[in-house]
N, C-alpha and C positions, 0 to 999 in steps of 0.2 A: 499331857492332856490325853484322857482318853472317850471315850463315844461307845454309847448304847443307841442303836437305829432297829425300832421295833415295829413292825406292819400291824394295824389291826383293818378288820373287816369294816367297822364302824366309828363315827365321833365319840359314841358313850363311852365303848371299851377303850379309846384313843385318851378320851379326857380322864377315865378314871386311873390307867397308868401315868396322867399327868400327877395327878393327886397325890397317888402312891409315890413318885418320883420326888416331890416335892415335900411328903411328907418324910421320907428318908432322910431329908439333910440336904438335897442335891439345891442350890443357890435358882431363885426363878428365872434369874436371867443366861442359865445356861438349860434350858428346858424350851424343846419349841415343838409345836405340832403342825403337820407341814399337810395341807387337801387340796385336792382338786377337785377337777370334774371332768368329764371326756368332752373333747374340743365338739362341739356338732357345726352343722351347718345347719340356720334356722331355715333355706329355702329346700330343704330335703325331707322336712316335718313335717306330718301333719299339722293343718292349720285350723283355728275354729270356722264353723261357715253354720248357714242357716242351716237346724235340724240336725248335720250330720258332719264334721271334717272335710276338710279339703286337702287331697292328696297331691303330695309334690311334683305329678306329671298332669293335673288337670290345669284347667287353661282358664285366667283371670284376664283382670285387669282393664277391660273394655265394654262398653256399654252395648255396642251393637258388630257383629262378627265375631272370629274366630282372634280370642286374644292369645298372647304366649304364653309356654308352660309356666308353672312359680319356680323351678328350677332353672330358667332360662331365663340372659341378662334384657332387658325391655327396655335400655336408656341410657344413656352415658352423658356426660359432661365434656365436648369437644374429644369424642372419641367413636371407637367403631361400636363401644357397647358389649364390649369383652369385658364376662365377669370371671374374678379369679377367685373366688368363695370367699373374701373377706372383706372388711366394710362392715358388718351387722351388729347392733347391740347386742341382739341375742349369739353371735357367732365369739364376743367373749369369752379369752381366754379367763379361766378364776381359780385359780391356784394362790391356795391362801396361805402364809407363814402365820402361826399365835405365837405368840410370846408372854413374858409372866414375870419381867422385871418388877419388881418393888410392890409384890403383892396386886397389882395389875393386870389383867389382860387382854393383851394388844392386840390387834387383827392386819395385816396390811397383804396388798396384794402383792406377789413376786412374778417377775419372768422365769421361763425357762432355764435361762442362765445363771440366776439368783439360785434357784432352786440348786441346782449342780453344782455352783460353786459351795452351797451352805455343806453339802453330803461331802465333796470332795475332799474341803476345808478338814473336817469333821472325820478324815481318816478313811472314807469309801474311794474303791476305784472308779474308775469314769463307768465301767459295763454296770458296773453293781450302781450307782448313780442314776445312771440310762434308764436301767429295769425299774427301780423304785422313782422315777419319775414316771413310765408308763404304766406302773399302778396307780399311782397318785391320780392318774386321767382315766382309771378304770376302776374307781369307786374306792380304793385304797384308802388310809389315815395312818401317816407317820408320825412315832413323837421319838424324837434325836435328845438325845441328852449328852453334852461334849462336858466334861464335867475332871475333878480329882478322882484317881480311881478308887478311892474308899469307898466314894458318893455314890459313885457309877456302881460297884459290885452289888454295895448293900440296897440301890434303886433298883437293879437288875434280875437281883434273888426275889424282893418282893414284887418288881411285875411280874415275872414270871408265877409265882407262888399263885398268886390271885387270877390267872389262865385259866 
């Protein structure tokens, strides 16, 4: 089994060496395009506010007085009210796998682990894994192709061709 792990800057250039990939020969269900996003914390962001944003050290939440910052925890559930940045919808980890079994295109979300194990699996060392999951969360789009190496070469010559 061999593996083509291509970085592009964008989904367009991402999905169109999917095409190209697919259209060599290389079987859908060995073709995956693996995005992220950069992990944030939604209480560090600007927020909308009447007129003009609200910035993540101005102070909400209360109707008369000095309420706490939006970066500061304001409440807990049988606790001291120690926030440790996670909880938020918007603090959503979204690291996505596609996939392209049987003329298809699948979407599902992976962890961390998922991710590394799919690169590792797929012939990358753990550093080289590491690095291309911290692109993945700095605007990166990988597409992995774990393929026969005829598939792989002649997939390989034509993404690159089309660079």
């Amino acid at each position: 089994m061999n593996a083509l792990c291509r970085s592009f800057e964008n989904t367009a250039d991402a999905e169109r060496a999917v095409r190209t990939a697919l259209a060599a020969g290389v079987p859908g269900e060995d073709v995956r395009m693996l995005m992220g996003a950069e992990i944030h914390n939604a209480r560090n962001e600007p927020r909308g506010g009447f007129a003009t944003a609200i910035g993540s050290d101005e102070r909400v939440g209360t109707f008369a007085g000095e309420g706490a910052r939006r970066n500061q925890p304001r409440g807990s559930f049988a606790g001291e009210g120690a926030w440790d940045g996670e909880g938020g919808f918007a603090n959503a980890d979204r690291d996505v796998v596609v996939t392209y079994s049987d003329g298809r295109e699948l979407s599902r979300v992976a962890a961390h682990h998922t991710l590394k194990r799919l690169l590792v699996d797929a012939g990358l060392n753990d550093d080289v894994a590491e690095s291309d999951i911290r692109a993945l969360h700095h605007g990166r789009v990988l597409v992995l192709v774990v393929s026969g190496a005829a598939a792989i070469e002649q997939a390989a010559g034509q993404i690159d061709a089309a660079d």
